[in-house]
N, C-alpha and C positions, 0 to 999 in steps of 0.2 A: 474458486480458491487461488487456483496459481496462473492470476491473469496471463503472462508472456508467454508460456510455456505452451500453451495450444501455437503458437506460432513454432515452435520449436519441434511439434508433434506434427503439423502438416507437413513442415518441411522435409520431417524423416520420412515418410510416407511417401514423399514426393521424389526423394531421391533414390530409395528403394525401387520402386518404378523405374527410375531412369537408369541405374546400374545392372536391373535384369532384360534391359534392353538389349535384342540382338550387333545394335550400331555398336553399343560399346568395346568388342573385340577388338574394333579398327581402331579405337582412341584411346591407346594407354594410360595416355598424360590426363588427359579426363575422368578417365577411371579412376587414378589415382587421387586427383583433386575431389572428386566427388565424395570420396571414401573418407578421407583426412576429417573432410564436414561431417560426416557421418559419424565419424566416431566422437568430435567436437557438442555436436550437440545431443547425441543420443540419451544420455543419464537425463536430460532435464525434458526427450520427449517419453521414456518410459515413466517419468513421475508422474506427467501428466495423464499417462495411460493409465497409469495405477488409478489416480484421481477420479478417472471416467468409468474406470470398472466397478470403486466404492462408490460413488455417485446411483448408476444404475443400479448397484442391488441393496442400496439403501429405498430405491423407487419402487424396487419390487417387492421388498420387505412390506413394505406399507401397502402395498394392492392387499397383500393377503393378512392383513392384523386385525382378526377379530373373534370372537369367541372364544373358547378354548385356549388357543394361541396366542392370545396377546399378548400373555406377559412374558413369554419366553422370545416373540419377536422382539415386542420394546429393546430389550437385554441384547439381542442382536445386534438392532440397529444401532443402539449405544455403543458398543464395539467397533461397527463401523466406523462411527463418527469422531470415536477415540482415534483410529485409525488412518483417519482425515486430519485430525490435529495432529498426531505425529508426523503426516506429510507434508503439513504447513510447516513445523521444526525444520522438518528436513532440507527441506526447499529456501531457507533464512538460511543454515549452515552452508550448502551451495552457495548460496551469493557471497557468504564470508569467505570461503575456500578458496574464491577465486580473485578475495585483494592479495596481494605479494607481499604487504606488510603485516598482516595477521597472523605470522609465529615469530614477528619482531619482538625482542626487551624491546622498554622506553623509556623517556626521557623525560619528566615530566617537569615543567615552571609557574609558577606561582608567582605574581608578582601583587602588592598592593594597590589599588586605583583611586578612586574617588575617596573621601573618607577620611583622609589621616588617622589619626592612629588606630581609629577604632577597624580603615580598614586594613592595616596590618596586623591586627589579631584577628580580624574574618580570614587573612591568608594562613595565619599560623592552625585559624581550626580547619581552615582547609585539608593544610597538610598533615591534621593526625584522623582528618575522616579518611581521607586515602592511603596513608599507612596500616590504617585498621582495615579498611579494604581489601588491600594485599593482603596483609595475615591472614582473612579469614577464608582467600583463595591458597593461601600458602605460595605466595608469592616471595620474594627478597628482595627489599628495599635498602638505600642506602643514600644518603646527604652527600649532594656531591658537591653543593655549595649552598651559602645560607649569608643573610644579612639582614642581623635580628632586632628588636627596638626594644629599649627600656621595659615596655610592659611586656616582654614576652611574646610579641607579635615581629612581623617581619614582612619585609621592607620585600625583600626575595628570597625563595628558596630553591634550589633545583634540585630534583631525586632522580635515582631512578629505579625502573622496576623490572626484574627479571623472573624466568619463569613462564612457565607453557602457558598461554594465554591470555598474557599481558596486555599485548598489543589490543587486544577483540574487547578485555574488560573497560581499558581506559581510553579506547579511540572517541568515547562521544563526549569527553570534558576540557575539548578547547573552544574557550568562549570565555565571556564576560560572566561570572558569578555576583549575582545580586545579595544581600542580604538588608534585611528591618528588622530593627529591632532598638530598644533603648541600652545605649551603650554604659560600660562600667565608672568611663568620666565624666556622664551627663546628670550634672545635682537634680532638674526639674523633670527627669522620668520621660522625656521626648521620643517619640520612636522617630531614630535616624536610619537614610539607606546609603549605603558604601558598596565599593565593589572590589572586587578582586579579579586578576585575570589568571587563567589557566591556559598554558601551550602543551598540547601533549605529541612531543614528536620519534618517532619510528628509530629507533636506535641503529647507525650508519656504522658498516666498518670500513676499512681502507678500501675495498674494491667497490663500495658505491661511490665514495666521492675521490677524487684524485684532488690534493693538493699538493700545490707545490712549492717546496721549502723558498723560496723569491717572494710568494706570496703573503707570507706571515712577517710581523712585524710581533717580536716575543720582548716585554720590558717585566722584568721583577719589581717589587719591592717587599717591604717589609709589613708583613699580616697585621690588618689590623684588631683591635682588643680592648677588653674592659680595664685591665693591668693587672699587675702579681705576676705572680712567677712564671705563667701559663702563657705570657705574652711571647711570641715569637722575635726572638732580634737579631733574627739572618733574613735573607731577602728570599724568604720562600717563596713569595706569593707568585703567580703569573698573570700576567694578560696578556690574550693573543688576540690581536686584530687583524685580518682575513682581509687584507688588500683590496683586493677586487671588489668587494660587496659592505666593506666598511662594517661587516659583524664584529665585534667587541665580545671576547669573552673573559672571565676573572672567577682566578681560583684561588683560593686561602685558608683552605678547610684542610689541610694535610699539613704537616711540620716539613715537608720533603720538599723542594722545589720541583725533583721528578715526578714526585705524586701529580701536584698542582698540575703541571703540565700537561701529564698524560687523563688526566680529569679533563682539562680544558679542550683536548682535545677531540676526545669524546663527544663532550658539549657540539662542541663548533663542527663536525662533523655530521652528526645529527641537524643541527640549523640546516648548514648547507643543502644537506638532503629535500631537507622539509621547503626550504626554500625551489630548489630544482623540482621537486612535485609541483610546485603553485605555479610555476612556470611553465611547464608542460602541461598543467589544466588549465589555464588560459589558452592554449594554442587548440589542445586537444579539449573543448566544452563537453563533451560527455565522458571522461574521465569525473573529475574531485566534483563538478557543478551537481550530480546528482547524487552525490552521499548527502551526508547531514548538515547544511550548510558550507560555507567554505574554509572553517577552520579559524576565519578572519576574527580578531576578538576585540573588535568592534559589536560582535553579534552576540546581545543579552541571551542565556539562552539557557537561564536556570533562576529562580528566587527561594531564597529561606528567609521564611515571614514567621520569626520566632515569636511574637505573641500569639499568633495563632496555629503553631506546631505545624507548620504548613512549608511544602517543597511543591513547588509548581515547576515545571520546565516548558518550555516556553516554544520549542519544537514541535510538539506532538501536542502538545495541550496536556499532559500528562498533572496529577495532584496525588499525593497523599499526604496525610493527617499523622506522618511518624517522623517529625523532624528530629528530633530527640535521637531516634535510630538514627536513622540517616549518619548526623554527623557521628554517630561512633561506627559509620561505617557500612550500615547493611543497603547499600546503594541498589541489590541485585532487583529490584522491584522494576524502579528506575533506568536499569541497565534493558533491561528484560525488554520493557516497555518500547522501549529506543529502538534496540532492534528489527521487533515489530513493524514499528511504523518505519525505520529506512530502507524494510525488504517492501509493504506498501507502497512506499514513495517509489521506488525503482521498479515499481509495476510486476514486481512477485508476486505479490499479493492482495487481495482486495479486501476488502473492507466487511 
């Protein structure tokens, strides 16, 4: 069950020995480093011990299952092995515990890809299957900018989502979103595929990224609108361009110019972050290279094959047959799955 972890359990065993060692009175400094490790990995070799204790009287359970007893061992053993799956949980939440951006809000973009217009309305149902998702975590969401098309679809959206567990529910939906299907402008009934992209980035506040006021280039204008009275004719709008790295952000969703700004900020704030992580996993390969991918949205990494009510994800090979669900929301199958297979992938867990 918890592949890595037997490496984690010899090693506490190994330094136990080494700490009740006589030499160690001479060696402070070593003492103390020995210990540091010791308590560093201790939680993930006592899981393993746990593992090896239900393992063995699941073994002896079964020497003695017959007659009489059998059906009160069976029941047993079934406890046991409930027991074992709650320590496969356990052992996935460890590995979450210990990314730094897992009790982050986030950020989440939307943008149109292949497609025209059909797929700016694959991004618009994008973003009420992930709105419905939040609610049904009890999350708070909120439109921090939008740029919508005639039919109700959209060009771009950005949200974000706040709330205890944000970050863990929406980290595995940046990529490429596939969808087939026969579109609402297509007379001869065709099934066409469009795509949309999703960025889901880690909500930054001022003390992860430093910028610095030389570095922004801030120009207003005036919101744009379908017209009537709702149109804005002051120069609320912002866009700030991040000098150094040529990031463009634009805000128009608030009548405030302050709003705008401090929205954009936000924004651009969280890039920057996201961008300085993809930087340091390049340098640092066993950081970002062994989560789910690398984020890059280039990488297909989901299909909605609406004639056949069908969600395939394209990571794990994962399918089900509740597309219907899905986009109103109930991802958690999906979710579930995911994490699964990237505590597998990281050699938690085995197959």
């Amino acid at each position: 069950m918890i592949k890595s972890f037997k490496k984690f359990y010899d090693r506490y065993k190994e330094i136990n020995t080494l700490l009740s060692s006589p030499d160690m009175a001479n060696s402070p400094d070593v003492f103390i480093k020995y210990s540091k490790e010791l308590s560093e990995i201790s939680e993930r070799a006592h899981m393993y011990e746990r593992y090896l204790k239900l393992k063995n009287e699941i073994e002896e359970l079964k020497s003695i299952m017959s007659g009489d007893m059998e059906e009160e061992v069976r029941k047993e053993i079934s406890d046991k092995e409930k027991e074992i799956e709650a320590l496969e949980e356990e052992s996935i939440q460890l590995l979450e515990d210990s990314d730094p951006d897992m009790n982050r809000n986030v950020i989440v973009e939307i943008r149109a890809g292949v497609g025209g217009q059909e797929s700016a309305l694959f991004a618009g149902d994008l973003l009420r299957m992930y709105l419905r998702y939040a609610e049904r975590h009890g999350l708070k969401t909120e439109i921090l900018y939008s740029h919508g098309t005639e039919l109700n679809g959209f060009k771009e959206v950005v949200f974000s989502v706040s709330g205890k567990g944000a970050y863990k529910l929406f980290k595995y939906e940046s990529g490429v979103h596939r969808v087939q299907r026969v579109p609402l402008t297509e007379a001869s009934g065709r099934i066409h595929t469009s795509t949309a992209t999703v960025a889901v980035l880690p909500e930054a506040s001022e003390m992860d990224v430093n910028i610095k006021p030389d570095e922004l280039k801030i120009d207003t204008f005036r919101s744009s609108g379908a017209g009537g009275q709702h149109v804005n004719r002051t120069e609320s709008a912002v866009r700030i361009t991040h000098i150094p790295t040529g990031i463009v952000v634009v805000c128009e969703s608030e009548r405030s110019q302050i709003q705008n700004r401090a929205i954009a900020m936000k924004i651009l704030r969280s890039r920057l972050l996201e961008l300085k992580r993809k930087q340091e996993s390049e340098k640092l390969s066993s950081m970002r290279r062994n989560q789910i991918g690398s984020g890059e949205r280039s990488e297909k990494i989901r299909t909605y094959n609406y004639p056949q009510n069908r969600v395939s994800d394209h990571r794990n090979g994962f399918t089900t047959y509740k597309l219907d669900r899905v986009m109103d929301g109930e991802l958690d199958e999906i979710i579930e799955s995911l994490r699964k297979w990237e505590a597998e992938k990281n050699g938690i867990l085995r197959n």
